[in-house]
N, C-alpha and C positions, 0 to 999 in steps of 0.2 A: 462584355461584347467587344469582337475585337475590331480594328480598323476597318479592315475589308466588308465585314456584316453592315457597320455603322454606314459605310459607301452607299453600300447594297439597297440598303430604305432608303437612301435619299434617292433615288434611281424608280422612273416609269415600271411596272410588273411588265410593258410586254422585250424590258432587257435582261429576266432572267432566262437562264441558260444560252445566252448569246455568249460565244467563248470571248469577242475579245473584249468583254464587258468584262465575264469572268475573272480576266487576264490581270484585266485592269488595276480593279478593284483589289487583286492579290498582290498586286504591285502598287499599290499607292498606302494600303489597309497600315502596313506597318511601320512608313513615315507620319500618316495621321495619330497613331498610337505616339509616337515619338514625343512628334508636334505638341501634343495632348501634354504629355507627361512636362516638357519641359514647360508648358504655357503655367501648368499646375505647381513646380518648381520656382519658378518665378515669382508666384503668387505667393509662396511661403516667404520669400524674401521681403516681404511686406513691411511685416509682422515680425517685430523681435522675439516675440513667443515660439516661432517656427524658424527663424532665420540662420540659415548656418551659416555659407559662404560670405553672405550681405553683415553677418556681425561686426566685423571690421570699420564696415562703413558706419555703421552705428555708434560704432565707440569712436571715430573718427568725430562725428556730428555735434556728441557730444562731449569732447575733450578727455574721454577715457584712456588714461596708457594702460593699454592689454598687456598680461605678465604672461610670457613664453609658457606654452606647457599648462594653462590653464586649463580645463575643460569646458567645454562649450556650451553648458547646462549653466556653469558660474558665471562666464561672462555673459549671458543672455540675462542671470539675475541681475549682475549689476546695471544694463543697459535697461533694462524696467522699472529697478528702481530710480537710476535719474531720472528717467522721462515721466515717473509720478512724481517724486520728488519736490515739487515745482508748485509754488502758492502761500497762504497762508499756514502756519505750521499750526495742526492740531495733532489731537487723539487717532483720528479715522486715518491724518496724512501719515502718521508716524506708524501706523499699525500696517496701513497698503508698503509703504516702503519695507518693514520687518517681512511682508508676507510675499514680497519678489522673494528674497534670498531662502523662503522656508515654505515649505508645500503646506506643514502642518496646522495646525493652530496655535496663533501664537493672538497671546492679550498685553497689548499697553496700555500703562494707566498712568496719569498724566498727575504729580501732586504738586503742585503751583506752592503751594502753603513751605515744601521742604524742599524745594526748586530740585524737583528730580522725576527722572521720567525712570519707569519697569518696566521692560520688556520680559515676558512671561513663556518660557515654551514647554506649551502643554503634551504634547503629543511627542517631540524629538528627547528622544532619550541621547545624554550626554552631549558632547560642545558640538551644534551644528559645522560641518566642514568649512564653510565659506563664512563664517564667523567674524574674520577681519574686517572683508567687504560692507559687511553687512555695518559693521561700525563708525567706518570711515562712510557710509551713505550716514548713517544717523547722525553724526560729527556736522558732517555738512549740512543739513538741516534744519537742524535743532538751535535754539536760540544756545549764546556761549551760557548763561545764568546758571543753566539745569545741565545737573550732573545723569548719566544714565547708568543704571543697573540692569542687569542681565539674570534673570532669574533661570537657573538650567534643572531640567528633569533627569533624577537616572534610578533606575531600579530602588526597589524600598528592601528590606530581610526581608518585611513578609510576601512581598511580590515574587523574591527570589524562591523565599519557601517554597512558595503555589508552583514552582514551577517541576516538571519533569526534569530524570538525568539528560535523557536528548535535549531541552530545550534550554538548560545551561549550558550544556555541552555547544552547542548554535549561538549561546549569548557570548559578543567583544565585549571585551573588558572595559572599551570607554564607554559603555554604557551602566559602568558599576561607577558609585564614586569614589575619585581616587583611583581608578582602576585607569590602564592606557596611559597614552602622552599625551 
């Protein structure tokens, strides 16, 4: 619906077809649209999850130096992951911090007995991109005791078997092991 309709219901029925109602209304309809859209913009800067311009201030708040040329999807994970971050360190804290940097599924499991913690990624074939980040949050973290391991997924032969020439053909290499930089 656009501005001028939205005017239009807020308005008595005996102002329709009065022109300079009409007028009005087509002249206010797509400043309200405007208004709308940035009140809606604004509201995204809330929320680190939606924040694009506001990230700055984010990483500002909480002592992040942003690396030039980063993409704005990585620093939105590293600003999620500090701001979980934060509390007693367990199993659930260490797995929300691993699952800012990674959409997939990822399992940590926690062996107090061989002071080491596994991070598991079940779904991300080969080294997630923002990999560092993700380290240097766990680093910070994590009590110094316990060492972390990193357990990564990449294609099996028989996975590759199953596959068609097209969809090898479509398969990067860093999702072979050994394969990529």
């Amino acid at each position: 619906m656009s501005g001028s309709d939205r005017l239009k219901g807020y308005l008595p029925k005996y102002y329709d077809g009065v022109l300079e109602m009409e007028q009005l209304t087509d002249a206010e309809g797509p400043e309200m649209d405007l208004m709308a859209a940035r009140i809606e913009e604004l509201l995204n800067q809330a929320y680190p999850e939606s924040a694009t311009w506001a990230i700055s201030r984010y990483e500002q708040d909480l002592q992040i130096v942003a690396e030039a040329g980063k993409p704005i999807e990585q620093r939105r994970s590293v600003v999620i992951s500090k701001m979980r971050g934060q509390g007693k360190v367990s199993g659930s804290l260490l797995k929300s911090v691993a699952q800012a940097y990674e959409r997939g599924a990822i399992d940590v499991n926690v062996r107090p007995a061989e002071y080491m913690i596994v991070i598991k990624f079940i779904d991300t074939y080969g080294l997630p991109p923002n990999i560092d980040d993700l380290k240097a949050a766990i680093e910070e973290i994590k009590p110094a005791h316990l060492s972390v391991e990193y357990s990564l997924r990449y294609l099996t032969i028989a996975e590759v078997e199953a596959m068609t020439i097209e969809q090898i053909e479509m398969t990067t290499q860093d999702r072979l092991l050994g394969g990529g930089a």
